[in-house]
N, C-alpha and C positions, 0 to 999 in steps of 0.2 A: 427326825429333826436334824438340819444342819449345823454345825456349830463351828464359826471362822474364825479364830483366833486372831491377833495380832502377833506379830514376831515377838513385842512387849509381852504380850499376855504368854504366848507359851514358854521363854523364856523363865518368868515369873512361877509359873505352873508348876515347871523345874524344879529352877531352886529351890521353891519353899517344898516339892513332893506331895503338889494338888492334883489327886489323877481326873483326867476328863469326866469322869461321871459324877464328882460332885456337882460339877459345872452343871454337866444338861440333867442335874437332880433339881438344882434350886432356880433351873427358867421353868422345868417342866411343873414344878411344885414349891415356888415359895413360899415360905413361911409370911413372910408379909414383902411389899414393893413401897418404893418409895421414886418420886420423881428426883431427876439430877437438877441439882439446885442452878449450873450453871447452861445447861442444855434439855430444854424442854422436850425435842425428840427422843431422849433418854429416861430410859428406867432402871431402876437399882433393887434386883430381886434378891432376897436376902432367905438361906433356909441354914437351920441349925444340924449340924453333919453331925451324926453318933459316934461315925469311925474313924470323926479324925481322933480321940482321945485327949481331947483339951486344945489340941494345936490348932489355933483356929490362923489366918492367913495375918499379918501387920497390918493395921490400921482398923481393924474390924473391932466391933464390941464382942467380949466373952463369950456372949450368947449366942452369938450368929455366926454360920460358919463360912460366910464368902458376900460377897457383891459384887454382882453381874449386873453389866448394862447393856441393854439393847434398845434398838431403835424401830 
């Protein structure tokens, strides 16, 4: 699988010290999806990461460790 970031998104990645393979963990296997409330070609896949150790990314709930949207 390919995976294109935006300059936003790997920036982001950075900072907070989200390595790439959570990312193509939770398109390859979400926990569960959710449609983007403002963009209908958008999906928001959502999976709970063991390894972050509590840290999950801003704005996410406790439980879930990321949201990814794809089209």
């Amino acid at each position: 699988m390919i995976i294109r970031l935006s300059i936003h998104a790997e920036r982001r990645l950075r900072e907070r010290g989200i390595p790439l393979a959570w990312i193509e963990a939770a398109i390859a296997q979400p926990d569960r999806t959710a449609p983007d409330p403002a963009d209908p070609t958008l999906v928001h896949a959502f999976r709970a990461i063991g390894a972050a150790g509590g840290a999950y990314p801003e704005g996410c709930p406790p439980r879930w460790g990321g949201v990814i949207s794809w089209s």
